[in-house]
N, C-alpha and C positions, 0 to 999 in steps of 0.2 A: 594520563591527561588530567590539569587542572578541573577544579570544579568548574570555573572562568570559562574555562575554554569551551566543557561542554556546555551551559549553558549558550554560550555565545556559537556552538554546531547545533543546539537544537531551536535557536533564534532561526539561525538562514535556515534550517532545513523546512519550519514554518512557513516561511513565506515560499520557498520554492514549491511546498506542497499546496499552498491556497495561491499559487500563479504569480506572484508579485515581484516573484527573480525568475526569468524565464530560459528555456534552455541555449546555453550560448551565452549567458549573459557574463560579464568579467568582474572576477570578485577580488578587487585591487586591495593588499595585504595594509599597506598606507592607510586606504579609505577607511578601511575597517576598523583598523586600529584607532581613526581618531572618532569614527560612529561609538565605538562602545569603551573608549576613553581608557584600553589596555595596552600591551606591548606587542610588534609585530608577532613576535613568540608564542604568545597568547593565540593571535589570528592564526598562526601558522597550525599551531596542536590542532586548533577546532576545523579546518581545513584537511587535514589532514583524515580525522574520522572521517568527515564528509564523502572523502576521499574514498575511504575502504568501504564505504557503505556501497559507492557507486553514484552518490547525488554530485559529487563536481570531480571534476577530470585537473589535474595537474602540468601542465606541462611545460617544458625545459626554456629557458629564455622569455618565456608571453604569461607565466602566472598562472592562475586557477582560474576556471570556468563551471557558469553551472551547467552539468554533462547534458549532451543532446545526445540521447540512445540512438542506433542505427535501427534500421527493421531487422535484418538481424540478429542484433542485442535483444530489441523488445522480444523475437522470437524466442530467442535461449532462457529470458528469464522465464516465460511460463511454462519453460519444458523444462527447469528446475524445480521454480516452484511445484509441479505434475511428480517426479521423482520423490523431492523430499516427502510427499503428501499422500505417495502409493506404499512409501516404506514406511510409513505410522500404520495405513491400514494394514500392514501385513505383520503391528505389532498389538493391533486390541486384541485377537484373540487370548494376550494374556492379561486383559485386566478385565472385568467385570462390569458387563453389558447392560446391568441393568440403569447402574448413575449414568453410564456411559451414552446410552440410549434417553433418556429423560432431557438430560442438557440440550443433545442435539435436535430432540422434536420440539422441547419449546423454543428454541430457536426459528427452526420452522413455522413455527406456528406464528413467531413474529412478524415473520417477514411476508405471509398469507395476509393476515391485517395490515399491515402497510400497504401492500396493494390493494386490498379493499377498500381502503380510503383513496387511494390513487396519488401515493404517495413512494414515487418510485426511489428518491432518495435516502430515505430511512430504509425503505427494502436491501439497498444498495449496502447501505451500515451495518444492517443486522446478516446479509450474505456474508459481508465478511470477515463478521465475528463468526461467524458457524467453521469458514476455516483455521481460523485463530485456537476454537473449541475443541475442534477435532483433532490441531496437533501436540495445543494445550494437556490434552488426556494423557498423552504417553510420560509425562511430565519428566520428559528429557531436556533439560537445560540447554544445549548444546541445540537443538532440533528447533528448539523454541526460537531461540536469537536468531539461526539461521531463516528458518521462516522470517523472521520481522524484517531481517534487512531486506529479506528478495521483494519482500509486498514493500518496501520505501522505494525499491528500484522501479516496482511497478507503479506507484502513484507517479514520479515522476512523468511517467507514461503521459497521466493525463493532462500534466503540465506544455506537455509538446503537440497532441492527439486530441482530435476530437473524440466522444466515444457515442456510441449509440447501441448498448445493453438488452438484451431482451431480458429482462427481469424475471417474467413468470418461467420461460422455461429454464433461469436459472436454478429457481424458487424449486420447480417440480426436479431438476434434478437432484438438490440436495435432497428434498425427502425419499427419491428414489435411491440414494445411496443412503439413507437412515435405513432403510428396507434393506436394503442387501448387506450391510452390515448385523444389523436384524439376525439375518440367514445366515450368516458367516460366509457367506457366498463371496469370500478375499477377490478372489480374480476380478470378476462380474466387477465389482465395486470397483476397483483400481482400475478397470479398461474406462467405466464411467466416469470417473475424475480425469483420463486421458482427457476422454470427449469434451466433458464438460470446458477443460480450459483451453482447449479449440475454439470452442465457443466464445469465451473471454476474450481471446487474441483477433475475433474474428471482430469482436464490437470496437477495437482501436482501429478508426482513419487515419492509416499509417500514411501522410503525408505532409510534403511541407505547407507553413502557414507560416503568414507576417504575422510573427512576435512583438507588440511593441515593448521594449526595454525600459524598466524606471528608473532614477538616476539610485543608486546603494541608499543614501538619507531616506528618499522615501520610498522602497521597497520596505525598508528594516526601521521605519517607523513606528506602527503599530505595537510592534513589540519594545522599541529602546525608548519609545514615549512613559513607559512605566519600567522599574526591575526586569532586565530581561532576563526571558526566557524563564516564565514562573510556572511552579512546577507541574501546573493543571496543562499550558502551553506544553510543556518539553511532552507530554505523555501525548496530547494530540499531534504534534509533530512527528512522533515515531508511531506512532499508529496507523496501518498501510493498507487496503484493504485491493483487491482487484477490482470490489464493483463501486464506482464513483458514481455521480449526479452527470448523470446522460444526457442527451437531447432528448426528447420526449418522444416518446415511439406514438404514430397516430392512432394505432391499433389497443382495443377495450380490452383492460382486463380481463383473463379470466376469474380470475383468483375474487372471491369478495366476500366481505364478514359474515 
């Protein structure tokens, strides 16, 4: 794939992750073509990754859309995400616990002060860089991309879903798995990450909602009003995480500086 094209897949993939192309919406090869002043070709490549990522669906006679996951779908990806993420813990015990440990409690520890300022959104940031961290260590290549794409399947998530997060007892279960990693305690830990992304699947209101649709010009404004897709964009576009900006739980903090 050209360089064009990705830029112009991590252009839509932007806007489909901050809501501005919404799921179902029709991403006509034409339009696109004349928005970012390339060859349908061009549109086609960047459609295409889109495609295998999972953020837009293809289909035969009617063009490309951006994918609306079933419940279902949303189901399987966090029982993959859950898989890939039990077979990294079942691979520290051969790397060396001590840097391995440090990373993951200051993470922790970040995401304790976000909620002590009651700042559930940055909590939400730094949850899901602690999973980014954790599969990051094995520093399997392969392990890696496949995580990013599943957390891009899952932000779409919150483009369709409302979500409503419980933060702290996120918060407490990662340090609960920094602890039983700690102990080597593999199993324990890996049934905990079960749970834990129960939990996640549990915070998506899996149901339908009027989307309202913007016309392609100005969903993919923001971005084609300057060079698109530059390269601080393309890195927050693919950056996925499971815990987004929730509705606000009415419930106080535990967690506080």
């Amino acid at each position: 794939m050209s360089g064009r094209s990705e830029q112009i897949a991590a252009t839509i993939c932007e806007a489909i992750l901050a809501h501005r192309l919404v799921p179902g919406a029709k991403l006509g090869e034409r339009e696109l073509a004349d928005i970012f002043n390339v060859s349908r070709i061009v549109i086609r490549q960047a459609l295409i990754r889109l495609a295998e990522d999972g953020l837009v669906t293809v289909e035969r006679n009617r063009g490309a859309f951006v994918a609306k996951p079933s419940v279902a779908e949303a189901i399987e990806v966090f029982e993959t995400l859950t898989i890939v993420e039990q077979g990294v813990i079942a691979q520290l015990g051969n790397y060396p616990r001590h840097s391995l440990l440090t990373e993951l409690r200051a993470n922790v520890e970040r995401q304790k002060t976000a909620l002590g300022q009651d700042n559930e959104r940055l909590a939400g940031e730094f949850g899901m860089e602690f999973h980014d961290l954790l599969v990051s260590l094995t520093r399997n290549r392969v392990a890696i991309e496949l995580h990013a794409q599943l957390k891009r399947r899952a932000r779409l998530l919150e483009a369709l879903y409302r979500c409503d997060f419980d933060h702290c007892q996120l918060c407490d279960e990662h340090e609960q798995l920094v602890l039983l990693i700690d102990r080597r305690q593999w199993t324990k830990a890996q049934q905990l990450l079960d749970e834990h992304y129960r939990l996640v699947a549990r915070g998506y209101r899996i149901e339908d909602e009027n989307l309202t649709t913007q016309p392609l010009h100005l969903a993919l404004a923001p971005a084609t009003a300057k060079p698109a897709a530059t390269e601080e964009a393309r890195i927050v576009a693919l950056k996925l995480p499971h815990q987004a900006h929730s509705h606000k739980n009415d419930r106080k903090h535990r967690h506080t500086k």
